[in-house]
C-alpha positions in Angstrom: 87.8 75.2 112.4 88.6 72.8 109.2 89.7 75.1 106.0 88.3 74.3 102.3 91.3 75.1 99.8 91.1 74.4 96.0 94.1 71.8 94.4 95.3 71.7 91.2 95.7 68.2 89.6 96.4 67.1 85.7 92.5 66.0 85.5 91.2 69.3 87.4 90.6 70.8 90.3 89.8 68.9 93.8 89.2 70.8 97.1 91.2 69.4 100.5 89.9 69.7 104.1 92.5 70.5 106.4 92.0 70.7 110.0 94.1 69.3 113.9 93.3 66.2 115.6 93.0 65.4 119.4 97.1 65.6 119.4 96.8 69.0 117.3 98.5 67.5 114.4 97.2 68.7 111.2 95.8 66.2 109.3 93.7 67.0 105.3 91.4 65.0 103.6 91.3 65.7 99.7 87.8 65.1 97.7 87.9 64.8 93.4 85.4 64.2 91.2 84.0 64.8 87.4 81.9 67.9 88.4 83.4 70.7 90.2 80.3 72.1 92.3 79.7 68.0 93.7 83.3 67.6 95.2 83.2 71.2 96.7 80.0 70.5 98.2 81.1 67.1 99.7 84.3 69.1 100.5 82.5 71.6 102.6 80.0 69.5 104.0 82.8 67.1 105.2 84.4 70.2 107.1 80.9 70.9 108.7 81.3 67.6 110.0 84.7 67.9 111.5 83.8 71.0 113.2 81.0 69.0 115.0 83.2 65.8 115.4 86.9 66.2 114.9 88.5 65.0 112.1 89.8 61.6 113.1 86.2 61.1 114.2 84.8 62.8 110.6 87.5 60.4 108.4 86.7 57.4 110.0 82.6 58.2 109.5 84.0 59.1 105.4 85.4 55.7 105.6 81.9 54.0 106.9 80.0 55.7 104.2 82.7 54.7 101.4 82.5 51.1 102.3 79.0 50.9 102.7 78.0 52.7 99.6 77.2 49.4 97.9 75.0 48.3 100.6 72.2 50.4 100.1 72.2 51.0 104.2 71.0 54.5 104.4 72.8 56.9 107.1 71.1 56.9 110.6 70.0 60.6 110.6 68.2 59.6 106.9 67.0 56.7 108.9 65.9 58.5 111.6 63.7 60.9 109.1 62.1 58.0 107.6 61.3 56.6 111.8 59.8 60.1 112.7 57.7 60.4 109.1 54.1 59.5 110.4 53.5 57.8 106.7 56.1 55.4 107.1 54.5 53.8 110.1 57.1 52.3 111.9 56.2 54.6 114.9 53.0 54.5 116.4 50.8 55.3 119.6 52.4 58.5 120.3 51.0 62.1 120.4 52.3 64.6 117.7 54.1 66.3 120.4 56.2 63.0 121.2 57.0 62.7 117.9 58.0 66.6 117.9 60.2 65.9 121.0 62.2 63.2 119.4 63.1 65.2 116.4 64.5 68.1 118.6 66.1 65.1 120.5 67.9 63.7 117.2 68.5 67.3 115.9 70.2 67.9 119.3 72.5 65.8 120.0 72.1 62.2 117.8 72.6 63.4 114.5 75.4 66.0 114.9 77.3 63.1 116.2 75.6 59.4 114.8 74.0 60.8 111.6 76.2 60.5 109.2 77.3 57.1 109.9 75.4 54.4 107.9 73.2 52.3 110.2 74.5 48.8 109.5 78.0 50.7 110.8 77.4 51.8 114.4 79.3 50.1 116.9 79.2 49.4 120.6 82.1 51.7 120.9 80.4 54.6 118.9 77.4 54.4 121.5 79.6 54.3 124.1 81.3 57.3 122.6 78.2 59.2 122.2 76.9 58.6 125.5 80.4 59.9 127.2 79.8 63.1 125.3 76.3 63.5 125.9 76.9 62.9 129.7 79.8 65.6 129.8 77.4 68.4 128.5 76.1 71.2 130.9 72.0 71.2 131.2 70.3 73.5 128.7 68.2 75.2 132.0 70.8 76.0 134.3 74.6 75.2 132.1 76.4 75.7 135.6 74.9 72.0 136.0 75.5 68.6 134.3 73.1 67.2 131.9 70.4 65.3 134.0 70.9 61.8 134.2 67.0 61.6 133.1 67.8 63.2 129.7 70.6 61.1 129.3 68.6 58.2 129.3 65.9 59.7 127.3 68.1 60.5 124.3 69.3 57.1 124.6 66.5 55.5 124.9 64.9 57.0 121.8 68.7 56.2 120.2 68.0 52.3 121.2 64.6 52.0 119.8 65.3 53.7 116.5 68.3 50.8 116.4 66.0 48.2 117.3 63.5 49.0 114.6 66.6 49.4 111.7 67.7 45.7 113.3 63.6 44.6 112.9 63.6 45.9 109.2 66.9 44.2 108.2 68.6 46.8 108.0 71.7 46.3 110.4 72.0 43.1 113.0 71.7 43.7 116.9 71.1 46.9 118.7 74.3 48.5 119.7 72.6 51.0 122.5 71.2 47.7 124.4 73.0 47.6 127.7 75.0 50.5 127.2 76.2 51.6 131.0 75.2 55.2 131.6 77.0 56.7 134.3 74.6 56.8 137.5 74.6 60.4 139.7 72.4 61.9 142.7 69.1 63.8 141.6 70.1 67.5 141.6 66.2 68.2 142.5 65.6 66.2 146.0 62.4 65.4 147.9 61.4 68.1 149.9 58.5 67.1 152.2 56.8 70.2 154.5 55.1 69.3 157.7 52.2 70.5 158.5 53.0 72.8 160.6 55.7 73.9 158.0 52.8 73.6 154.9 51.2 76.1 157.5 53.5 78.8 157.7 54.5 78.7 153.9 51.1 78.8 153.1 50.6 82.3 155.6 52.8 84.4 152.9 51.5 83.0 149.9 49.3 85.9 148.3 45.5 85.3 149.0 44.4 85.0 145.3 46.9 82.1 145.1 46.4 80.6 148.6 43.1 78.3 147.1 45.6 77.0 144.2 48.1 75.9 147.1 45.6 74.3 149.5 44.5 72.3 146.0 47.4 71.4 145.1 48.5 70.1 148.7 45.2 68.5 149.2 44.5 66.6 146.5 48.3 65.4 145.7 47.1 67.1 141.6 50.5 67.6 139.3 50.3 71.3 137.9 49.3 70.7 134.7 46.2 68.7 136.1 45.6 71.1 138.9 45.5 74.2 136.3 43.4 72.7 133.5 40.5 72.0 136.0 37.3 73.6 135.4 34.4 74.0 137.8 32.1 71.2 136.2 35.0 68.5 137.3 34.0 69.1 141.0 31.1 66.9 142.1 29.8 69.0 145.0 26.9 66.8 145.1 28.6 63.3 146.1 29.6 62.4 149.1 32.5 62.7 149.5 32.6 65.5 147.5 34.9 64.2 144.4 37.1 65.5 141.6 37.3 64.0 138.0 40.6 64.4 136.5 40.7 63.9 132.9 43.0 66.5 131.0 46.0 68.8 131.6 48.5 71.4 130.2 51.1 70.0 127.6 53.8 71.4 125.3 52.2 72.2 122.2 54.0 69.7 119.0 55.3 73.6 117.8 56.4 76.9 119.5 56.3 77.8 123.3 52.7 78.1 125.2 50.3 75.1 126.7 47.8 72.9 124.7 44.7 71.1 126.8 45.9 67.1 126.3 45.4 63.7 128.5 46.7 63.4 131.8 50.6 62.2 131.9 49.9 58.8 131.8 46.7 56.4 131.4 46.0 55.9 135.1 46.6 59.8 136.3 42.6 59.8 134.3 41.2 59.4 137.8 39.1 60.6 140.3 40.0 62.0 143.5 37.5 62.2 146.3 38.2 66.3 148.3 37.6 67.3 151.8 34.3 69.5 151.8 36.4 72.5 153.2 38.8 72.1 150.8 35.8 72.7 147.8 34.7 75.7 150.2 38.1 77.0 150.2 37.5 78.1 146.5 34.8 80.2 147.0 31.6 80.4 144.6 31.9 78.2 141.8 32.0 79.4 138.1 30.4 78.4 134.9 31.0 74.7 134.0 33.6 75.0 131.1 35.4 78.1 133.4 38.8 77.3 134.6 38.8 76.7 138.7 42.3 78.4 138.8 42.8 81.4 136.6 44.7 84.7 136.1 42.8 87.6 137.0 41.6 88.1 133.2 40.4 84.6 133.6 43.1 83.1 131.5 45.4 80.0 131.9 47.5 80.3 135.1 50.9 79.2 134.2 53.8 78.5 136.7 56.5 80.3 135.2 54.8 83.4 136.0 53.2 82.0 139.8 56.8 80.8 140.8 58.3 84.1 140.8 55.8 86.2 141.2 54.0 84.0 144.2 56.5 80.9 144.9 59.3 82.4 145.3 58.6 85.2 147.4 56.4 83.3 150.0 59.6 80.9 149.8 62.4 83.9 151.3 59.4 85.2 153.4 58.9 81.8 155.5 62.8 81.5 155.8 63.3 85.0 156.9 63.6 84.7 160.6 62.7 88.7 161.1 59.4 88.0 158.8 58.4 84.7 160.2 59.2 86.3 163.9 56.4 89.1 163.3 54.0 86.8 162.8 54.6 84.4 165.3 55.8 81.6 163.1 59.1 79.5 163.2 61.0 79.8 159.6 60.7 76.8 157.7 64.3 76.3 156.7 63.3 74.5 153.7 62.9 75.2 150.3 60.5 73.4 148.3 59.4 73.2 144.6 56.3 73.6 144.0 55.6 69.7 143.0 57.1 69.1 146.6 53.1 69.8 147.3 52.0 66.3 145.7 55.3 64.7 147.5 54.0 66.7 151.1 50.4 64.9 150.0 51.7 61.6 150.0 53.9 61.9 152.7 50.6 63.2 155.0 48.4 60.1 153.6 50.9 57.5 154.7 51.4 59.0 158.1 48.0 58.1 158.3 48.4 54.3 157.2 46.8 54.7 154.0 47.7 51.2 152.2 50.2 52.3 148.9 48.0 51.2 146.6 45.1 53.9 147.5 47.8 56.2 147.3 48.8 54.9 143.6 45.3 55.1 142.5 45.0 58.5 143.8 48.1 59.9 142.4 48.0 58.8 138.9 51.1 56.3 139.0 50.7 53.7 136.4 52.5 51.5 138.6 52.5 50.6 142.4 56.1 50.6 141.8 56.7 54.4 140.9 55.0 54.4 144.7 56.9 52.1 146.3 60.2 53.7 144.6 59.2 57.4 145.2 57.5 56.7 148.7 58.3 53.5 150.6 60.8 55.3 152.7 58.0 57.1 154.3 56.1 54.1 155.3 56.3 54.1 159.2 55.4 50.8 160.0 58.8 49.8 157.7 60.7 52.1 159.5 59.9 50.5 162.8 60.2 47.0 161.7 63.8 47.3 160.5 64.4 48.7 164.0 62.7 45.9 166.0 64.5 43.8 164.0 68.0 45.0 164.2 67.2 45.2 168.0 66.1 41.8 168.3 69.2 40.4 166.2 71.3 42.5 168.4 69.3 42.0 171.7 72.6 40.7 173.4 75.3 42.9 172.7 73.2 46.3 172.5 73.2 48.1 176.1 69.7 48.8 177.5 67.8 51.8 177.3 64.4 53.1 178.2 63.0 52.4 175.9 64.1 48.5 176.5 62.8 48.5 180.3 59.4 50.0 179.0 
């Protein structure tokens, strides 16, 4: 950690920061001034900043500020302040709770390490710098992992757009974050899609109060959040097919811990999804209009992080555990799926029956066919087997026959 000392000089007292570098040689930093209380404060404030940064790191942002001090360019975190500030209106068309998320975001990891340069400073090389530490930390959920490679390119994406909008209001020229390479690595959370059959057995050790919430979420493809905020007057049991209207779900409140009722996740997940008359009968009678269709027994918001250990999980070991799955007559699943696996399983079943990917977009949610095409195109069979005819026929005369072939 940096010391704060006092010095003695003919004019008065200063205050030096001492601290080692990257090549642990000690290296100070002395701050003077007319007013005693000022220059200690700078003093300590400086140290606070090489115990986040490193000195080398902390002297050459000292050096930023010093040379832009006549250029009225204010520091990025100050910046940053003034983008989040809902009077200033230089952000717009976001929830509160956006807004709420991007401060955490800056407090987290922008400013410790950006905020005290001036704005018109930042350089390629201190993006570049930032992102190599930011892609080195361990994930705040589970730190025996890295970071996600998702809130990498959050952070740096909300970094790039508060840039843009400083180089918009004249403030610096170009965006430094544009084009920054961020290191690419394998999703730690993979696809895991359940057969039927496999759907089947899982779905046999689930507890019975929970099994209607499963069948939902399997059958209809719902995230969570949508699944749980449904209430009993969003099932049309009159239509035919019988149909339900999907027009809010759970969010992160803008303070504190908990759920708040909000929009779907995006514009086009307001749909409506048409539901298999068994799969309505499956919740039994229906409640009052305004009641929630999944519930705690007190009739209170069901939330996952009490279904996935008390239900999830244990169904989970249950349909892997050959000795369990044996006494029932079932083969273990050997697979261990997320709950949101559900709305991949959904998808997955939907194109094994040739439903076209744009009914499938529509009925998911996804603002774009290409979230579908990304997240699902592998699935589609008729894709599969064209590549093979293909590779077959381009390779008809050096392949040996088989069997197939002569059928």
């Amino acid at each position: 950690m940096a010391s704060v000392t006092p010095v003695r000089r003919a004019s008065g007292y200063g205050y030096r920061v001492q601290a080692r570098d990257e090549n642990r040689r000690m290296r100070q930093e002395t701050f003077y001034g007319d007013d005693p209380k000022k220059v200690e404060t700078a003093a300590r404030q400086f140290a606070r900043l090489v115990d986040r940064v490193g000195i080398t790191e902390a002297s050459r942002i000292r050096d930023a500020r010093t040379n832009a001090s006549g250029t009225g360019s204010p520091t990025l975190a100050a910046f940053i302040d003034t983008y989040l500030d809902k009077s200033s209106g230089l952000l717009t068309a976001v929830t509160d709770g956006t807004r709420e998320g991007y401060r955490r975001m800056a407090e987290a990891t922008i400013k410790p390490h950006l905020g005290e340069l001036p704005v018109n400073e930042i350089a390629d090389d201190d993006v570049a710098r930032w992102v190599q530490w930011l892609e080195a930390q361990p994930s705040t959920r589970d730190p025996s992992r890295p970071i996600a490679t998702k809130t990498v390119r959050n952070h740096h994406g909300f970094l790039s757009q508060v840039l843009a909008k400083a180089d918009a209001r004249g403030l610096r020229s170009g965006n430094p974050a544009r084009g920054t390479k961020l290191t690419r690595t394998r999703r730690h959370q993979k696809m895991t899609v359940l057969t039927q059959a496999e759907f089947a057995t899982l779905l046999h050790f689930i507890p019975e109060r929970h099994k209607p919430l499963v069948l939902w979420l399997a059958g209809t493809g719902m995230r969570w959040g949508e699944a749980t905020a449904l209430t009993w007057g969003d099932i049309d049991r009159d239509s035919r097919p019988m149909l339900a209207h999907v027009d809010k779900a759970w969010q992160k409140p803008k303070y504190g811990s908990g759920r708040v009722l909000g929009p779907p996740k995006t514009a086009a997940g307001e749909r409506t999804v048409s539901v298999p008359d068994g799969l309505v009968a499956a919740l039994g009678e229906p409640g009052r209009g305004d009641a929630l269709v999944f519930a705690t027994a007190k009739g209170t918001p069901l939330w996952s992080g009490s279904f996935y250990p008390r239900a999830w999980q244990p169904a989970l070991d249950a349909a892997n555990d050959p000795a369990r799955c044996a006494e029932v007559g079932l083969t273990p699943i050997g697979k261990r799926p997320r709950v949101h696996d559900l709305r991949h399983g959904h998808a997955s079943w939907l194109i094994a029956a040739g439903r076209p990917l744009p009914y499938i977009q529509k009925r998911l949610g996804h603002e774009k066919i290409t979230t579908t095409v990304d997240t699902y195109g592998q699935l589609l069979p008729d894709a599969q087997q064209g590549d093979v005819d293909a590779v077959a026929l381009a390779m008809a005369g050096v392949l040996p026959s088989t069997v197939s072939d002569a059928q």
